[in-house]
C-alpha positions in Angstrom: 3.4 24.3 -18.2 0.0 26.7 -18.9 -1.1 28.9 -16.2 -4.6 28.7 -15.2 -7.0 30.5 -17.2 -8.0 33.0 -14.8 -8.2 37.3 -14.7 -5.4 38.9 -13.3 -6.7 40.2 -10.0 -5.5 41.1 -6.4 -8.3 38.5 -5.6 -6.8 35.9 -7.8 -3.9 36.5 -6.6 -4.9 36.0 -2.9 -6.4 32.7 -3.8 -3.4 31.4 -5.9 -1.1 32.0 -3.3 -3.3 30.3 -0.9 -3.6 27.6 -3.4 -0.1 26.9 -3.3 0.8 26.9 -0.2 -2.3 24.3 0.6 -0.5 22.4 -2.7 3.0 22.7 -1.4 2.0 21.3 2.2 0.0 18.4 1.0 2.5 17.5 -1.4 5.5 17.3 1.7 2.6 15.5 3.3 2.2 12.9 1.1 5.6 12.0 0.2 6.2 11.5 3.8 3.1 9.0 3.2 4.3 7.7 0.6 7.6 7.0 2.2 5.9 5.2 5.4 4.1 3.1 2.8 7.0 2.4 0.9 8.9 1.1 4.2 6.1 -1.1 5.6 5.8 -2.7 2.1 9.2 -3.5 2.0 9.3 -4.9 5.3 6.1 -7.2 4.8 8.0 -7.6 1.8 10.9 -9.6 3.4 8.4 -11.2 5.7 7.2 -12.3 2.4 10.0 -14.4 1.5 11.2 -15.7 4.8 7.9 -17.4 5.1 8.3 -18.4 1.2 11.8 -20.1 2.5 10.1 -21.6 5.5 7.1 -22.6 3.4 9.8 -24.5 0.3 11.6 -26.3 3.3 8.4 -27.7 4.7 7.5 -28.9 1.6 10.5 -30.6 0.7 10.0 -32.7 3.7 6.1 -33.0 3.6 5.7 -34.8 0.0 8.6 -36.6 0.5 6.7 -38.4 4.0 4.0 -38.5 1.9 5.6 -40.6 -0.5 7.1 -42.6 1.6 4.0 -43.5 3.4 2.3 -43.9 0.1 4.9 -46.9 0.2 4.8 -48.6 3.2 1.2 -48.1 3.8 -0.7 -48.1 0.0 -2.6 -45.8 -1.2 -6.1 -47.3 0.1 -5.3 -47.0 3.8 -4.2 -43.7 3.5 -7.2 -42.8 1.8 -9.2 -44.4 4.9 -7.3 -42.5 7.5 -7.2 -39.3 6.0 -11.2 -40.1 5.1 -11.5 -40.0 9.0 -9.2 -36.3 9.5 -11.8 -33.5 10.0 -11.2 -30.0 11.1 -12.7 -27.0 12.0 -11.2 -23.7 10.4 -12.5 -20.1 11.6 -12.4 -17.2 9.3 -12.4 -13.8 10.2 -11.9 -10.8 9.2 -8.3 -9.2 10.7 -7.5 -5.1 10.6 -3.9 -4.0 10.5 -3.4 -0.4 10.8 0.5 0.6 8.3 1.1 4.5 8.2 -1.7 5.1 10.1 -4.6 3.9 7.6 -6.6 0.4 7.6 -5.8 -2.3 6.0 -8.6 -5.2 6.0 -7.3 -9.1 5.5 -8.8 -12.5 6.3 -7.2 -14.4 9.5 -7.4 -18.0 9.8 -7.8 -19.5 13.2 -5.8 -22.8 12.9 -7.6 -25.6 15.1 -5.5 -27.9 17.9 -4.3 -30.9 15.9 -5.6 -34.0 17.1 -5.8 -37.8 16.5 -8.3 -39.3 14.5 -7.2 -42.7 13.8 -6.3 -45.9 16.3 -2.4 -46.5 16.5 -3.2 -50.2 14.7 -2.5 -50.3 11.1 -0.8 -46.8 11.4 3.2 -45.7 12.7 5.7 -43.1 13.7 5.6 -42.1 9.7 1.9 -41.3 9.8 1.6 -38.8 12.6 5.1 -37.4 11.2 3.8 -36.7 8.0 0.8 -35.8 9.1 2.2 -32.8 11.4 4.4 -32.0 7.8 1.3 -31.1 6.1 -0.4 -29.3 9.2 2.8 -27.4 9.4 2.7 -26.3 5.9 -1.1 -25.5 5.7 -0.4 -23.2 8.8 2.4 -21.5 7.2 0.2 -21.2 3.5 -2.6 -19.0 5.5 -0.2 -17.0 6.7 1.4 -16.3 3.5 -2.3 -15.8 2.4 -2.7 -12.9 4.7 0.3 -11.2 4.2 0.1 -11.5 0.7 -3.4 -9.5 0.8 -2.1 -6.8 2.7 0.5 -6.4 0.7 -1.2 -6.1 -2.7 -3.5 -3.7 -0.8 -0.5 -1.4 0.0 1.1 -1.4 -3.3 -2.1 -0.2 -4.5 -1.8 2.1 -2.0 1.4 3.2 -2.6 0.6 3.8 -6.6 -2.4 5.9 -5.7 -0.3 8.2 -3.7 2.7 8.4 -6.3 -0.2 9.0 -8.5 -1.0 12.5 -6.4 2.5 13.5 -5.3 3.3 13.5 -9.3 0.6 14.9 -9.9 0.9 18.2 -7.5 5.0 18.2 -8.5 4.4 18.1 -12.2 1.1 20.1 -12.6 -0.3 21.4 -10.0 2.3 23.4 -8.0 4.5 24.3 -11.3 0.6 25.3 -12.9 -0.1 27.2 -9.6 3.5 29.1 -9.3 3.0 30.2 -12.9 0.0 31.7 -12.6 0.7 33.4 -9.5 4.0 35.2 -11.5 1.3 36.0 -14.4 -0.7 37.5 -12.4 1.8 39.6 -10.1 3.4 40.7 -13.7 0.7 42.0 -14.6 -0.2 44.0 -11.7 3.1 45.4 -11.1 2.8 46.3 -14.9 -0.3 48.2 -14.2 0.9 49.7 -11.0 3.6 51.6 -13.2 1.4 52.1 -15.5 -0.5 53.8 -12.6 2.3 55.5 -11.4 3.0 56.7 -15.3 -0.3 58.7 -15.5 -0.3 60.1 -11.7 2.7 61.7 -12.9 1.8 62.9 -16.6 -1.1 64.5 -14.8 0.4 66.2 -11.9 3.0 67.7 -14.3 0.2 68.6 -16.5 -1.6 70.3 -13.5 1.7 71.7 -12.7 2.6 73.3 -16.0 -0.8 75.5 -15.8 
C-alpha cells in the first residue's frame, strides 16, 4: 500500500494520527452498521418467503374456484358480476425506521369487502372464490411492501460494505503507513540531531 504523499513533519504527524484514529472508530462503527443491516435484511428476508408460501397456497385454491365457477356459472355471468365489484384502494406513503435510519415504502389500505351482487343467479362458490382472490390481493401488497424495503436495504448494505472495505483496505493500512514514514524519519533526524550536538560539544571540548 503507498503512503500518502505528504512532508514528514511533527504536524503531519499530529494530523495522521488523528486521522487514524477518526478512520479506525468509523470503521468499528460501521461494521456494527453493517451488521444491524445485515440482520434486519435477513429477517425481512424470511418474512419474505413465509408470505411467498402463504401467497403459493392461496393461489392454489383461488384459480382453482375460479375455474370451477367458470364451470358452473359461464364465463358471461361472471363477467357481469365481477363488471359490478368496485373498490376503493388508498395509497400512502409508509416509513419504517431498520438500524436506526429511514426507510420509505408504499402502504396499501385494503378496503372492507362487501357484496355487490343479488344472491339470484350467484352461490356459496361465488363469494368463496371471491374472498380467495381478495385474500391473495391482500397478501400481494404486502409482499409489495416488503419487497421495497428490502431492495432498499440491500442497497444499503452494499453501500456500507462499500466503505468498511474501503477504510480496511485503503484507508487505515494507507494512513498507518504513513504515520511509520513519517515517525522514521523523524526519529532518523533526531539521531541525526543528537549525532552533531555531540560532534560539536566534543569539538568545543577538545579546544
Amino acid at each position: 500500500m503507498a503512503k500518502l504523499n505528504v512532508a514528514p513533519t511533527k504536524s503531519n504527524l499530529l494530523a495522521m494520527k488523528e486521522q487514524l484514529a477518526i478512520s479506525t472508530n468509523g470503521y468499528d462503527l460501521l461494521e456494527e452498521k453493517r451488521e444491524i443491516l445485515v440482520r434486519e435484511l435477513m429477517h425481512l428476508v424470511e418474512k419474505v418467503k413465509l408470505l411467498e408460501q402463504e401467497i403459493d397456497k392461496v393461489v392454489a385454491q383461488a384459480y382453482p374456484a375460479l375455474k370451477k365457477l367458470l364451470m358452473s356459472d359461464g364465463a358471461d355471468q361472471i363477467e357481469r358480476i365481477s363488471h359490478g365489484i368496485h373498490y376503493d384502494f388508498e395509497f400512502s406513503e409508509k416509513k419504517v425506521t431498520i438500524g436506526g435510519m429511514g426507510f420509505s415504502t408504499m402502504d396499501v389500505n385494503m378496503p372492507q369487502q362487501e357484496l355487490f351482487y343479488s344472491f339470484m343467479g350467484t352461490d356459496a362458490n361465488t363469494d368463496a372464490t371471491i374472498e380467495k382472490f381478495f385474500q391473495l390481493l391482500s397478501l400481494l401488497t404486502q409482499m409489495a411492501s416488503i419487497r421495497t424495503i428490502v431492495w432498499r436495504l440491500a442497497e444499503e448494505v452494499k453501500r456500507t460494505q462499500r466503505r468498511v472495505n474501503a477504510l480496511d483496505k485503503m484507508i487505515i493500512p494507507q494512513t498507518k503507513e504513513t504515520k511509520a514514514y513519517i515517525e522514521s524519519v523523524l526519529e532518523e533526524r533526531e539521531r541525526e540531531n543528537v549525532f552533531v550536538l555531540k560532534a560539536l560539544k566534543k569539538k568545543n571540548g577538545s579546544k
